[in-house]
C-alpha positions in Angstrom: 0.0 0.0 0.0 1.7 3.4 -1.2 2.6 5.9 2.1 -0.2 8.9 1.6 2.0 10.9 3.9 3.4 14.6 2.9 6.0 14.6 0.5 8.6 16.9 1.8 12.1 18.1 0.3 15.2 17.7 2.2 15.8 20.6 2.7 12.5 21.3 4.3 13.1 17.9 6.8 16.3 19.3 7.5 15.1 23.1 9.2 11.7 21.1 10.2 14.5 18.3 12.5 16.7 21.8 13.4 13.5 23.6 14.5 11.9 20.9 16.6 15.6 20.6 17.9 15.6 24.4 19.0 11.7 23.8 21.1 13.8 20.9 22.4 16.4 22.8 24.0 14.3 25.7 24.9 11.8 23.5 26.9 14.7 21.5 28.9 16.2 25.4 29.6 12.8 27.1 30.6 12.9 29.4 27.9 9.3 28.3 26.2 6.4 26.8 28.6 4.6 24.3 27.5 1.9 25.7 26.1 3.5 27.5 23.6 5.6 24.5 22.5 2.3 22.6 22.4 1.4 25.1 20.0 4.8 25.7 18.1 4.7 22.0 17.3 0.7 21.6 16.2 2.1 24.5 13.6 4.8 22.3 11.9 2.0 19.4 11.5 2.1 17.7 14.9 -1.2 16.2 16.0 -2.2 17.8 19.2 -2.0 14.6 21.7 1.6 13.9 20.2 2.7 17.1 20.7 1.3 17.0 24.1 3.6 13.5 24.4 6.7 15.4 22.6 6.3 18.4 25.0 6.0 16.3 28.2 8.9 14.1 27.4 11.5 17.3 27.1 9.9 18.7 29.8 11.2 15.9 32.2 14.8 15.9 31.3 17.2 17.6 33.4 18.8 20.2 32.3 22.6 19.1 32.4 24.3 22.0 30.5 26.4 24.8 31.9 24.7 28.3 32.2 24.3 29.8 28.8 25.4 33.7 27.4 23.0 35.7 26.8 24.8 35.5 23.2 23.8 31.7 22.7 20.6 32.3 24.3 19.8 35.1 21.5 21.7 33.0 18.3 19.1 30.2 19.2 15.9 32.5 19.8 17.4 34.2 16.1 17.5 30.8 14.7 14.4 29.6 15.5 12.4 32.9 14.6 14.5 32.3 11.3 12.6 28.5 10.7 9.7 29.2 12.2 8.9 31.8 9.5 10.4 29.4 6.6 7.7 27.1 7.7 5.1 29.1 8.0 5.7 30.4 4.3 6.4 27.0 3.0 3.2 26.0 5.2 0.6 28.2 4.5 1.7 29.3 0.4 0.0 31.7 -1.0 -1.7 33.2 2.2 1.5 34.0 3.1 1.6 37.6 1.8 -1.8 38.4 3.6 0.3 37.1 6.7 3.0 39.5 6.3 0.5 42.8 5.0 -1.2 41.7 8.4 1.9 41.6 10.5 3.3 45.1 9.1 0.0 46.2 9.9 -0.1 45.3 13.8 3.4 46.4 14.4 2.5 49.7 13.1 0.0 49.7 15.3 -2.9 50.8 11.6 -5.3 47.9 12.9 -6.3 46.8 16.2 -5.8 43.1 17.9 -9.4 42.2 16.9 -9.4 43.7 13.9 -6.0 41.6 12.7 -7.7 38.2 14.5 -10.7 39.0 12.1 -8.7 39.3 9.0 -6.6 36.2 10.2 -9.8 34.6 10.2 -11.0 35.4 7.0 -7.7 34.7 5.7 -8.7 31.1 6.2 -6.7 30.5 9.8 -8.8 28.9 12.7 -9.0 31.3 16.1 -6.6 29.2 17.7 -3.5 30.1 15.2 -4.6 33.9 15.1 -4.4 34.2 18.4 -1.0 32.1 18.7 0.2 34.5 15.8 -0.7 37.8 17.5 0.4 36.6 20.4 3.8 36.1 18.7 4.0 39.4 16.7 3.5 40.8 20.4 7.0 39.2 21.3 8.9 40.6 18.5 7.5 44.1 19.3 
């Protein structure tokens, strides 16, 4: 029976393994709550009880390593800001360039936090990711 899985590229497994690396380190050093690694994963195509199972796992391991800089800390919260948005454009295609009108929009403050969750709505996004997404354009500002 043929696999009726996604086809991916390499290069698109690669930064998918790197990124779910990244949540991995940032769970075990306290840097992202579960929650939001739930959600993180659920957006790269994980099913919401194994992501739940993922986040649960990491979240039990010790953290064995030596205190990081602020320097590594900030390379590896660069990096994964730097996947996170190759996925979502490789995710979500063409409604990527409403994303990004959107986001421009928020940061400069031209629409409101409902107004944005509206259009991310009719954009085709369930209320879930629009709030995840504000919630993250919040962080970067």
């Amino acid at each position: 029976m043929p696999d009726k899985g996604r086809i991916m590229s390499q290069v698109y497994y690669e930064r998918q393994s790197k990124l779910i690396k990244l949540y991995k380190e940032c769970i075990i050093k306290k840097e992202m709550n579960v929650n939001e690694a739930v959600m993180a994963l659920r957006l790269i195509g994980f099913s919401e009880a194994m992501a739940y199972s993922r986040v649960r796992e990491w979240a039990e391991q010790i953290n064995n390593d030596e205190a990081g800089t602020n320097k590594t800390k900030n390379q590896r919260l660069r990096q994964r800001a730097s996947l996170e948005k190759y996925m979502f454009r490789i995710g979500l295609g063409k409604k990527y360039d409403g994303y990004v009108k959107l986001q421009k929009m928020y940061i400069g403050k031209k629409l409101s936090k409902n107004e944005i969750m509206a259009e991310l709505i009719q954009l085709g996004y369930s209320v879930k990711f629009a709030e995840y997404i504000i919630i993250k354009w919040e962080s970067y500002a």
